[in-house]
Residue frames as qw, qx, qy, qz and C-alpha x, y, z in Angstrom:
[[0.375, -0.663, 0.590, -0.267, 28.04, -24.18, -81.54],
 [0.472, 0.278, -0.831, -0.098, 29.63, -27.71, -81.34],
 [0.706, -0.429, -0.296, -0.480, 27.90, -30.41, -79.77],
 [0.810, -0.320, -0.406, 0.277, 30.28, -31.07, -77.48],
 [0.377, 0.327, -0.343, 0.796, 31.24, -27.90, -76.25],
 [0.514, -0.501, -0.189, -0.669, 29.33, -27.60, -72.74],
 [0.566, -0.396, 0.504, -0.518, 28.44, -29.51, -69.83],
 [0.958, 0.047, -0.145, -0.244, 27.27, -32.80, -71.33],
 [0.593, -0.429, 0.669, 0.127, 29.06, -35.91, -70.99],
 [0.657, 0.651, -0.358, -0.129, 31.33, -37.14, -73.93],
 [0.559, -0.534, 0.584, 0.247, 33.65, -39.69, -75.06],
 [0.514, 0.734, -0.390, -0.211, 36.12, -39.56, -77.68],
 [0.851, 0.007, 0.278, 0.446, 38.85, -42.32, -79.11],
 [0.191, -0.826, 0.377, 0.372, 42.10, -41.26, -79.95],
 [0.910, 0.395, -0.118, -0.048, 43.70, -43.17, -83.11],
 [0.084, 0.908, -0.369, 0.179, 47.45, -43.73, -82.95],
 [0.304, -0.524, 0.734, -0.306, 48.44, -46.18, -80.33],
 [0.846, -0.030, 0.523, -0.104, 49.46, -49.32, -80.17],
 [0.639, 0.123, 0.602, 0.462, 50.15, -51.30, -83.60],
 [0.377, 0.536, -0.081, -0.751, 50.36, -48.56, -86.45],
 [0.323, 0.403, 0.839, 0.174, 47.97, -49.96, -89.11],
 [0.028, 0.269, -0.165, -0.949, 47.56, -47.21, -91.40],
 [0.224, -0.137, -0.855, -0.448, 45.18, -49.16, -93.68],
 [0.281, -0.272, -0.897, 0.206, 42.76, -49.52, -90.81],
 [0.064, -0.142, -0.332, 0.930, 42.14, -45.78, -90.30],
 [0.425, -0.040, -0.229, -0.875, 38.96, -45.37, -92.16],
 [0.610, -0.261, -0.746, -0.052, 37.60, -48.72, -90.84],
 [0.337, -0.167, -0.725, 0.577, 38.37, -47.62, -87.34],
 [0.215, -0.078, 0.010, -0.973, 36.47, -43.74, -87.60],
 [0.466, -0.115, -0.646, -0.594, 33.98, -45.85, -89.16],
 [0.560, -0.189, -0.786, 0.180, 33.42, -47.85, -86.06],
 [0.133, -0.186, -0.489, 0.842, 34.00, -45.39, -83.53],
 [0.459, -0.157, -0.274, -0.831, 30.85, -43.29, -85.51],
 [0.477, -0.148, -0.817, -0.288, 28.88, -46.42, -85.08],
 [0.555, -0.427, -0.712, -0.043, 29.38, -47.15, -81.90],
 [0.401, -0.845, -0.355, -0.008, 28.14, -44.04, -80.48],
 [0.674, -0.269, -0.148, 0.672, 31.65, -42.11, -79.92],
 [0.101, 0.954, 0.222, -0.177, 31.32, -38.34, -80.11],
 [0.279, 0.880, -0.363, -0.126, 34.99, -37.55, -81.24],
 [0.805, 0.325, -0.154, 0.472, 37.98, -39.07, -83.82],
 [0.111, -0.958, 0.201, 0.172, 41.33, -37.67, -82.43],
 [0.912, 0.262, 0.030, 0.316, 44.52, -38.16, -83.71],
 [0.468, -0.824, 0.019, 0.318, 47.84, -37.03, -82.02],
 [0.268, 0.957, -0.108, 0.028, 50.81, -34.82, -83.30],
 [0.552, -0.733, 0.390, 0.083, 53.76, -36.50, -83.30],
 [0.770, 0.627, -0.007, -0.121, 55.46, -36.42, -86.62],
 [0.418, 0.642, -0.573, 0.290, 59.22, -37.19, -85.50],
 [0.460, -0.528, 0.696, -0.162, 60.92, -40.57, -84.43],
 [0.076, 0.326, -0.922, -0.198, 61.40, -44.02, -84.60],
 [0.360, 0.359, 0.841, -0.187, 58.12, -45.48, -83.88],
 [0.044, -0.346, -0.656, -0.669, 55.40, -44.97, -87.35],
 [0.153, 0.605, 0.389, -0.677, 52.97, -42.04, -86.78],
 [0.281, 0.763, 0.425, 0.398, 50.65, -40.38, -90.15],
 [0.048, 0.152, -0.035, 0.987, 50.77, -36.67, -90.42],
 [0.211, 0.463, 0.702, -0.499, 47.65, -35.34, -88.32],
 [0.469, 0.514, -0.022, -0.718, 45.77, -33.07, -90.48],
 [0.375, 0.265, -0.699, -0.548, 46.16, -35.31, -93.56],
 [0.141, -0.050, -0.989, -0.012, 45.39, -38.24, -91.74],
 [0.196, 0.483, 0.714, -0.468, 42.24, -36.94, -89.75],
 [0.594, 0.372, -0.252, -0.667, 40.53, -34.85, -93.55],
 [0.383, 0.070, -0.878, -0.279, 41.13, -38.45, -94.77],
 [0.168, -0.337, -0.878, 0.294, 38.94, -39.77, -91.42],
 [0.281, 0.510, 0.405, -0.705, 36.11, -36.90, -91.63],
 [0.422, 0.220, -0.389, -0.789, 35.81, -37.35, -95.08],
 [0.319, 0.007, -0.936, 0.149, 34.90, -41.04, -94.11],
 [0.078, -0.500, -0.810, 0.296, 31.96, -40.14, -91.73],
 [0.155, -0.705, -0.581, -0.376, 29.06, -38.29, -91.05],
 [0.439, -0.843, -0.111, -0.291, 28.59, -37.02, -86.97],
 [0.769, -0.564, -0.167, 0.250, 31.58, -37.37, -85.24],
 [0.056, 0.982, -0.158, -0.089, 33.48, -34.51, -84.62],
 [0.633, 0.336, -0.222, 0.661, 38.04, -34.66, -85.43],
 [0.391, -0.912, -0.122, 0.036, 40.08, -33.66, -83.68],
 [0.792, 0.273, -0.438, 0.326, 43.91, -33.12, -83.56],
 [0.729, -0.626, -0.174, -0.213, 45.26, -34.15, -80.13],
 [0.130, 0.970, -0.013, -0.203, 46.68, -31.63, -80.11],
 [0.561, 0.779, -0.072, 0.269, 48.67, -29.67, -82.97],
 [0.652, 0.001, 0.045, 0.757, 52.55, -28.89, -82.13],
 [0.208, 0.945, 0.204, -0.148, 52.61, -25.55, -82.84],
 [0.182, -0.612, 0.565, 0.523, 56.19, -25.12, -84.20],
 [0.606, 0.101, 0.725, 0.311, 54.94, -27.10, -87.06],
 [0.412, 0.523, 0.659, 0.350, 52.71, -24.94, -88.54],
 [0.131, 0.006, -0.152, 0.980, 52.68, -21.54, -88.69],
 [0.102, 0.392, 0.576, -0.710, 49.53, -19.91, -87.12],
 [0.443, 0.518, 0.082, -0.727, 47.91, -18.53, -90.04],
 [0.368, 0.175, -0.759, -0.508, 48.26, -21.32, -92.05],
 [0.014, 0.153, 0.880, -0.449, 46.92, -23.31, -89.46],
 [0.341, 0.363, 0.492, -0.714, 43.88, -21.04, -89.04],
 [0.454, 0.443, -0.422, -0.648, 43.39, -21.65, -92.86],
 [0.132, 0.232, -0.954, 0.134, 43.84, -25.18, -92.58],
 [0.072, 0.263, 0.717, -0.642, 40.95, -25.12, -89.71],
 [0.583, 0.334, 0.234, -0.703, 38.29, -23.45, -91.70],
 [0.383, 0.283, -0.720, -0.505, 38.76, -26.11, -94.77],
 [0.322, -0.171, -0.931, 0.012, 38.13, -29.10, -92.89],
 [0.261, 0.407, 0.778, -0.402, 35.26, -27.84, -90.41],
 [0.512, 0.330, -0.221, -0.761, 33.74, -25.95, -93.46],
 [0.462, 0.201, -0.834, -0.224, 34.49, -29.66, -95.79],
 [0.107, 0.215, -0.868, 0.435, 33.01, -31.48, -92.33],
 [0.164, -0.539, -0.508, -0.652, 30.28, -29.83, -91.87],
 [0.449, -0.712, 0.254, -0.477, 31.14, -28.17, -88.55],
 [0.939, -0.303, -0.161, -0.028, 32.57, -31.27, -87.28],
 [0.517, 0.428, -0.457, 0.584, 36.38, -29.78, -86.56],
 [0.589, -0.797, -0.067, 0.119, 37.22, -29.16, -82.93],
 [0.444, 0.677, -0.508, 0.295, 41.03, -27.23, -82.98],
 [0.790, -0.559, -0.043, 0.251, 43.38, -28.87, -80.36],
 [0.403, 0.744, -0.373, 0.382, 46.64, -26.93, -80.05],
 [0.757, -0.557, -0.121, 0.319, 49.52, -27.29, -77.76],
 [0.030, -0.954, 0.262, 0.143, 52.69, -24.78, -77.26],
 [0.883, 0.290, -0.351, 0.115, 54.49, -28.12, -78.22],
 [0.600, -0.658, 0.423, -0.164, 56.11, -29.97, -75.22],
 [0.947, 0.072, 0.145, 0.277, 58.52, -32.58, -77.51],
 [0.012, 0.831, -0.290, -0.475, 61.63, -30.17, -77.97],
 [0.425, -0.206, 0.729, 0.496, 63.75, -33.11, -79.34],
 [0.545, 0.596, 0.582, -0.092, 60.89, -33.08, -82.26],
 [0.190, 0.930, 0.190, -0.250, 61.33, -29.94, -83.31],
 [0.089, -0.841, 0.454, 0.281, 64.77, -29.28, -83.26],
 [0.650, -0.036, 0.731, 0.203, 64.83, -32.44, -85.46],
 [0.414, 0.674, 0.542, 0.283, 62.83, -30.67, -88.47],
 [0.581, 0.381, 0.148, 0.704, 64.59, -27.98, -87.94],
 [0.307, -0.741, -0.451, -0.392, 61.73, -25.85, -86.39],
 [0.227, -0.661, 0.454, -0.553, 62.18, -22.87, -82.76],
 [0.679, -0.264, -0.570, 0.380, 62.64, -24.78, -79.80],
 [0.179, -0.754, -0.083, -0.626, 61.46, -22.35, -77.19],
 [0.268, 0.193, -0.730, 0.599, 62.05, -21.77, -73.77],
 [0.100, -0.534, -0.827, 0.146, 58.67, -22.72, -71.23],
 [0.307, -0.443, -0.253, 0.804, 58.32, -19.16, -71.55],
 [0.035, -0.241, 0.618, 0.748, 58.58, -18.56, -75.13],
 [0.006, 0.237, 0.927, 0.291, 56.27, -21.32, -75.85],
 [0.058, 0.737, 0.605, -0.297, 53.14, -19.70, -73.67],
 [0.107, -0.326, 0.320, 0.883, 54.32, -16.41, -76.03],
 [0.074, 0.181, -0.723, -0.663, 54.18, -17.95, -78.89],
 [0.017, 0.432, 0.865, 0.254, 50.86, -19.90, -78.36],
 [0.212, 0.643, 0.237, -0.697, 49.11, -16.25, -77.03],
 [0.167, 0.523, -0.376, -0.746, 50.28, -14.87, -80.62],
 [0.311, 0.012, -0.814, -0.490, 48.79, -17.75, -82.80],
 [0.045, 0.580, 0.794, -0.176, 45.54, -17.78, -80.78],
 [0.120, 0.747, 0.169, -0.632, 44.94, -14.15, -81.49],
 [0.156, 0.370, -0.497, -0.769, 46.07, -14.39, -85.28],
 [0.076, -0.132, -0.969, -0.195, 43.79, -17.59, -85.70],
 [0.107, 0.651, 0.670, -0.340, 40.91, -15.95, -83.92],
 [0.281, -0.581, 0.095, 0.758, 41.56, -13.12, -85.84],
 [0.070, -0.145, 0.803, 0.573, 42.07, -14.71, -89.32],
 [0.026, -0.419, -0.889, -0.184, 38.71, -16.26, -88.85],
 [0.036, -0.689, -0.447, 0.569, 36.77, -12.76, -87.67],
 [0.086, -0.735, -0.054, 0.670, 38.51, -9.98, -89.96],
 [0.692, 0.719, -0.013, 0.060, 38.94, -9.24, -93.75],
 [0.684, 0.499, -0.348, 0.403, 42.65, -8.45, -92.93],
 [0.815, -0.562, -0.078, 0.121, 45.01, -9.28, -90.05],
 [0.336, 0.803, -0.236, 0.432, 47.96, -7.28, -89.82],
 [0.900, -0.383, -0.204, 0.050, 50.21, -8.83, -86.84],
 [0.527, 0.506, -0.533, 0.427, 53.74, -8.08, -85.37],
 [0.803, -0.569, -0.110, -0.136, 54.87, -10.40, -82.80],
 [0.310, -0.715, 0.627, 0.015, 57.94, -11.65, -81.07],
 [0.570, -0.077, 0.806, 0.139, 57.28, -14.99, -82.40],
 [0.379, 0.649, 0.643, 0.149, 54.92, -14.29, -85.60],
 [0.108, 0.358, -0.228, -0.899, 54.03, -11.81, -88.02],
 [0.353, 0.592, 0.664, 0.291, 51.14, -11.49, -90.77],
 [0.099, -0.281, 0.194, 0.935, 51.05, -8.54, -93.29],
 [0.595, 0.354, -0.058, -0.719, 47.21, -7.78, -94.39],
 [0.455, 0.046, 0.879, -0.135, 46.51, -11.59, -93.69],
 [0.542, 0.163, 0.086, -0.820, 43.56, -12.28, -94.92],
 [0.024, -0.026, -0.957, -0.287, 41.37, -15.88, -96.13],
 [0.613, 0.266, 0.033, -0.743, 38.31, -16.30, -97.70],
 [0.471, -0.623, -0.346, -0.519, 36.00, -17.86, -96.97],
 [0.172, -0.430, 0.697, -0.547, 36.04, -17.02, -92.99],
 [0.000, -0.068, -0.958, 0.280, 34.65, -19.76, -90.92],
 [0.496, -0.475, -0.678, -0.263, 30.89, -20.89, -91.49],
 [0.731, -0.655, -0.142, -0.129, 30.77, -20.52, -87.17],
 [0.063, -0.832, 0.454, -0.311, 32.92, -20.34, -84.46],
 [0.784, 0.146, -0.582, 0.158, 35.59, -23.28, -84.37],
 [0.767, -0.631, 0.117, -0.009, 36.24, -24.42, -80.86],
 [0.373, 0.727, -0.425, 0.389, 39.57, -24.00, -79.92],
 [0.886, -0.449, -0.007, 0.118, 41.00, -26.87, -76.88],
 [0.272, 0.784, -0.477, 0.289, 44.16, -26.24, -75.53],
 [0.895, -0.356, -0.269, 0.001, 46.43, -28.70, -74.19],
 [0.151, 0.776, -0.334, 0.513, 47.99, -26.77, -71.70],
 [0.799, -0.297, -0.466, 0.238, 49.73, -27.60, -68.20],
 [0.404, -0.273, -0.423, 0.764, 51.83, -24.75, -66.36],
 [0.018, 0.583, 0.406, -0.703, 50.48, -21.43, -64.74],
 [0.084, 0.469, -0.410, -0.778, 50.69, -19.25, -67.95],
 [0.275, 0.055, -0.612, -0.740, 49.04, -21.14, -70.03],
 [0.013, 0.411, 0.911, 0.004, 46.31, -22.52, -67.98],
 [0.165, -0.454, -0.213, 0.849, 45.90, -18.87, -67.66],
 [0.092, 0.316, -0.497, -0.803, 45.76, -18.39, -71.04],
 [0.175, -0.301, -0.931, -0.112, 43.34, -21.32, -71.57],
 [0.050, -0.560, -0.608, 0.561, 40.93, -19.45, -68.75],
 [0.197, 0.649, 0.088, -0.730, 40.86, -16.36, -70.78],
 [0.305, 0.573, -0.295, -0.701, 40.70, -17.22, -74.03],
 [0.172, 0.071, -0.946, -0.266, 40.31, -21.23, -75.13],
 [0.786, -0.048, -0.017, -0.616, 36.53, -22.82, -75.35],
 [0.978, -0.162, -0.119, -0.061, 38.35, -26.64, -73.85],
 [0.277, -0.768, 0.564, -0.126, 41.07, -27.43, -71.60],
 [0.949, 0.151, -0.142, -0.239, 42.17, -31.22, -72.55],
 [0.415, -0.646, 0.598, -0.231, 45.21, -32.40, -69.97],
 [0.645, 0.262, -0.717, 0.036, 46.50, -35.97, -70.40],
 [0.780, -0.556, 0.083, -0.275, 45.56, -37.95, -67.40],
 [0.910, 0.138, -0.186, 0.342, 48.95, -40.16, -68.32],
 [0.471, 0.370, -0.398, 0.696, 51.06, -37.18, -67.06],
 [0.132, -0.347, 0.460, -0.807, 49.42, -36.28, -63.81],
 [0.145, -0.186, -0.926, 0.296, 47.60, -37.23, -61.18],
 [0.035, -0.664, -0.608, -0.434, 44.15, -36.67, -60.94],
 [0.314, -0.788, -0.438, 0.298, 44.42, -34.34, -57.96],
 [0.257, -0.376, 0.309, 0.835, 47.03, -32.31, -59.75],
 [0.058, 0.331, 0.814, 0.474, 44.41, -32.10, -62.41],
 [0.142, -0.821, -0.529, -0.160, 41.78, -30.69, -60.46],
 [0.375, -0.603, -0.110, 0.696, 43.98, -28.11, -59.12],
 [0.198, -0.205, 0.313, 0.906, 44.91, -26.86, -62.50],
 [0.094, 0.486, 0.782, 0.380, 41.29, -26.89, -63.61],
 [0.248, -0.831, -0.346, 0.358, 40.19, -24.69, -60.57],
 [0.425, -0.290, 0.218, 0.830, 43.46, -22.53, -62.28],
 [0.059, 0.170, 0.464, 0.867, 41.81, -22.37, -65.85],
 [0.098, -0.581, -0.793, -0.156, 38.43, -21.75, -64.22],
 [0.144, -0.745, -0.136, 0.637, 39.52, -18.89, -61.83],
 [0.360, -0.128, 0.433, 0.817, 41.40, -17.59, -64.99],
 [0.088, 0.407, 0.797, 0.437, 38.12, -17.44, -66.97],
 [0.146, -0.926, -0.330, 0.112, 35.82, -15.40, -64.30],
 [0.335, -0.468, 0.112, 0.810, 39.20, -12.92, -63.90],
 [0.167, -0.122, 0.528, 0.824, 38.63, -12.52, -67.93],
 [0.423, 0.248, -0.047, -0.870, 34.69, -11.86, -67.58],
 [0.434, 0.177, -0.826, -0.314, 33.89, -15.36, -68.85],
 [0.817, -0.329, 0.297, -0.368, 31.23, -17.58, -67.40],
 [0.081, -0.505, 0.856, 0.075, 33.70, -20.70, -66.91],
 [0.587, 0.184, 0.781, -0.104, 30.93, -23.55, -67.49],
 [0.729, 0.660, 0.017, -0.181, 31.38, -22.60, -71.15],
 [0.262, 0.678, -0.683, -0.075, 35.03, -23.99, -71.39],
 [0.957, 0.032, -0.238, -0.161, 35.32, -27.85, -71.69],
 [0.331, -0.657, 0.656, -0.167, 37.05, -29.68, -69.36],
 [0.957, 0.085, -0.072, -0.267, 38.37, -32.75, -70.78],
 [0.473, -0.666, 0.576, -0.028, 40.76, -35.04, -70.27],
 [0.576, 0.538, -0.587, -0.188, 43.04, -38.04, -72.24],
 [0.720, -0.365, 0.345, -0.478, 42.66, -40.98, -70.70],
 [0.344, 0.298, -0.886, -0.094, 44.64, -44.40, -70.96],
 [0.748, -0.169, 0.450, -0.457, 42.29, -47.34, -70.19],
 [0.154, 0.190, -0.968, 0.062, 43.81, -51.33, -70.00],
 [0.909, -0.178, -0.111, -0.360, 40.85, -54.19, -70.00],
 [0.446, 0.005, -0.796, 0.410, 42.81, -56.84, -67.24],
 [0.684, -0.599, -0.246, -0.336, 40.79, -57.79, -64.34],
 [0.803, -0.393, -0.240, 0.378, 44.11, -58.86, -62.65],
 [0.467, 0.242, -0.183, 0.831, 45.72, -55.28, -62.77],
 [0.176, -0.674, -0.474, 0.538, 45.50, -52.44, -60.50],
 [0.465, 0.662, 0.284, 0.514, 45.13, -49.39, -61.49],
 [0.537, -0.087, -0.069, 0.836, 47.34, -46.32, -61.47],
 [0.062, 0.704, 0.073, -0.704, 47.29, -42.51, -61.38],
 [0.008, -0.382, 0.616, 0.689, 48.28, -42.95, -65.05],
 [0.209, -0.079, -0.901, -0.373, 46.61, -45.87, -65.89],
 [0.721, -0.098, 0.175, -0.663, 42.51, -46.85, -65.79],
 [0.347, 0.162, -0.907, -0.173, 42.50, -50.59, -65.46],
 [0.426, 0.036, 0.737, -0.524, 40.80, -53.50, -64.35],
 [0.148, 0.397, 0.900, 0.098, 37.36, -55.01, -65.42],
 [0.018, 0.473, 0.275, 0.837, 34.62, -52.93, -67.02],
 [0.457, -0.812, -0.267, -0.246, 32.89, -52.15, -63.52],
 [0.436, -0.695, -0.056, 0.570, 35.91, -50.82, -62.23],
 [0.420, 0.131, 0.214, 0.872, 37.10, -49.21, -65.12],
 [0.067, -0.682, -0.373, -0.625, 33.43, -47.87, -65.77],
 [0.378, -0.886, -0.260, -0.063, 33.96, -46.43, -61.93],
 [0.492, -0.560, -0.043, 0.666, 36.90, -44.94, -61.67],
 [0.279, 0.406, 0.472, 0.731, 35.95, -43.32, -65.25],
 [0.290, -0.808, -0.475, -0.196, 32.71, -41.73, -63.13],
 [0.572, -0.628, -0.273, 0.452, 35.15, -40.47, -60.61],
 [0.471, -0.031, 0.405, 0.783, 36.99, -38.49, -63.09],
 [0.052, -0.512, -0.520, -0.682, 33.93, -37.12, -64.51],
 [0.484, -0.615, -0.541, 0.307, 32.96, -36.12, -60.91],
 [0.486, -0.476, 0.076, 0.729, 35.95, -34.11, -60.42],
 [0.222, 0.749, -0.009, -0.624, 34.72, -31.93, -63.55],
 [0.098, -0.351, 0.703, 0.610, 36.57, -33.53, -66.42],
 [0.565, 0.359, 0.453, -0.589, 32.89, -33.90, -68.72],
 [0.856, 0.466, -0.174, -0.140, 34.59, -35.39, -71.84],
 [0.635, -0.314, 0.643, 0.291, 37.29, -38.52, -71.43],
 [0.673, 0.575, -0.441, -0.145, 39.09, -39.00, -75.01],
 [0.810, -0.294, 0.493, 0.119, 39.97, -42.88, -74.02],
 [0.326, 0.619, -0.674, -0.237, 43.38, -44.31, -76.01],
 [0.953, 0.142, 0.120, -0.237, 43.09, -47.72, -77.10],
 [0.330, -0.455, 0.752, 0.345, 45.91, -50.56, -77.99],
 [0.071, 0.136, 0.904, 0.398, 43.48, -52.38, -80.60],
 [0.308, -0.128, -0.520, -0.786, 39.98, -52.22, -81.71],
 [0.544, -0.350, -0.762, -0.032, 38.41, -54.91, -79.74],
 [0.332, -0.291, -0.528, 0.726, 38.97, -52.95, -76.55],
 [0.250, -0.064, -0.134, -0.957, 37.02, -49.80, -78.26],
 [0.416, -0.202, -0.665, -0.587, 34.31, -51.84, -79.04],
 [0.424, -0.331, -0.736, 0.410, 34.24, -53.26, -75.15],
 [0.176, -0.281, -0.351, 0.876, 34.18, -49.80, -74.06],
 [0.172, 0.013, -0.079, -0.982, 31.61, -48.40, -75.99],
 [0.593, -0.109, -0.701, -0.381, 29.36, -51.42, -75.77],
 [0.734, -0.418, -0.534, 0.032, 29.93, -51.98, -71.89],
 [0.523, -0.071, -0.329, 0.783, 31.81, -49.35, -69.98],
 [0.125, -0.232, -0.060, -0.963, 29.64, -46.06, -71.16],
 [0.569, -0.525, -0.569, -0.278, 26.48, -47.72, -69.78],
 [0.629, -0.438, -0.501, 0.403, 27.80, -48.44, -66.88],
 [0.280, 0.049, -0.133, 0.950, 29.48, -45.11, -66.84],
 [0.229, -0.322, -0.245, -0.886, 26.55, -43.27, -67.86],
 [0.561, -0.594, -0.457, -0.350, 24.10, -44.97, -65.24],
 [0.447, -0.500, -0.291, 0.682, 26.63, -44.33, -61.44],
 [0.005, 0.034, 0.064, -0.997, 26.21, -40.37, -62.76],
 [0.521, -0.553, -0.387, -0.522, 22.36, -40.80, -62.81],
 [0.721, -0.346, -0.572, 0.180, 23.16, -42.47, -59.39],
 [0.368, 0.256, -0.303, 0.841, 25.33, -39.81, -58.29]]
């Protein structure tokens, strides 16, 4: 089992934001390992005008680069890749990792993206379809000797890859309307919301969603990770927003606690530069970590 699927408290860095500094990526992993982060992520956003890596290439290049901290991507598109390559994809690097993959998928919520590379462009409808059918061939791919499939969105014809998966690859889903938190409840092992697009109370609503979802499907729900993407700004002279953690590090490191309160038991914080990581992981997680002893 991964070590960060559970109850514990975690915190992950995201790569990505801010200046792109491609050059920097194996320096940064490096760091983040060091100083004590539990997961690399790197988001999925391989069409526009601002400079982005390809995720998978960029995050085998950052696990081959460390030891204990788990990858992640935060989170896959899913019109990019097709599902069973994907699920092939998935056992290389946590096999190559040594267990250290964590899948993130989304039903993929940039349309303009897609329909740039050519790729479906679904209706909110479609998408929760399409991401059922490529969780069941991926879980599938990795279980059976051959995977025979015929969807509305997919197909596979006596699938099959070898070697299957070493263990069972956690599977986070960054999901947001009914249907797929649904889908998340019954059938993902992490739930992993962007705090930038909602508010935290809209947050705990949809958590209670993928939790009911989870008992409905027979599931004890304190085995699905609730985490959350978190933007956090070091300025003592700003306030902070529904969107935004700011402030100094004893208000960031409490309104981080408050968050974790409310259930969310791993924060993947996004950074504009390095120096700020280094604050946070040197002076924010303490603090964090000693108001929940306090609690």
């Amino acid at each position: 089992m991964s070590a960060i699927v559970g109850q514990r408290v975690g915190f992950g860095t995201t790569y990505g934001f801010g200046e792109f500094a491609p050059e920097r990526l194996v320096d940064d992993v490096v760091e983040a390992e060091a100083l004590g982060f539990d997961m690399f992520g790197i988001s999925d956003h391989l069409h526009g005008e601002h400079a982005t890596l390809e995720t998978w290439t960029a995050l085998t290049w950052a696990a081959a680069a460390t030891e204990r901290i788990e990858v992640m991507p935060n989170v896959l598109g899913l019109p990019y890749r097709a599902p069973a390559v994907t699920a092939k994809m998935a056992e290389t690097l946590d096999r190559l990792s040594g267990g250290r993959l964590v899948l993130g998928l989304g039903s993929g919520g940039y349309d303009r993206e897609f329909a740039a590379f050519g790729l479906p462009v679904r209706t909110p409808g479609q998408k929760v379809g399409a991401l059922a059918e490529a969780l069941e061939i991926i879980r599938r791919l990795w279980a059976e000797p051959g995977v025979s499939f015929d969807g509305e969105h997919y197909q596979a014809r006596e699938a099959r890859i070898e070697p299957r998966p070493a263990r069972p690859i956690p599977i986070w889903l960054g999901s947001y309307g009914p249907r797929s938190l649904r889908l998340t409840g019954a059938f993902a092992d992490g739930w992993i919301p962007s705090l930038t697009r909602l508010e935290l109370s809209q947050a705990v609503a949809m958590r209670d969603a993928v939790r009911a979802a989870a008992v409905a499907a027979g599931r004890d729900p304190d085995q699905i990770t609730c985490a959350a993407n978190v933007a956090v700004v070091f300025d003592a002279k700003r306030s902070p927003t529904p969107q935004v953690v700011a402030g100094g590090d004893e208000a960031i490191a409490g309104q981080l606690a408050e968050i974790i309160r409310a259930g969310f038991t791993f924060l993947n914080v996004m950074f504009s530069a390095p120096e700020p990581r280094r604050r946070f992981a040197l002076e924010v997680i303490p603090l964090v970590r000693d108001a929940l002893a306090q609690s």
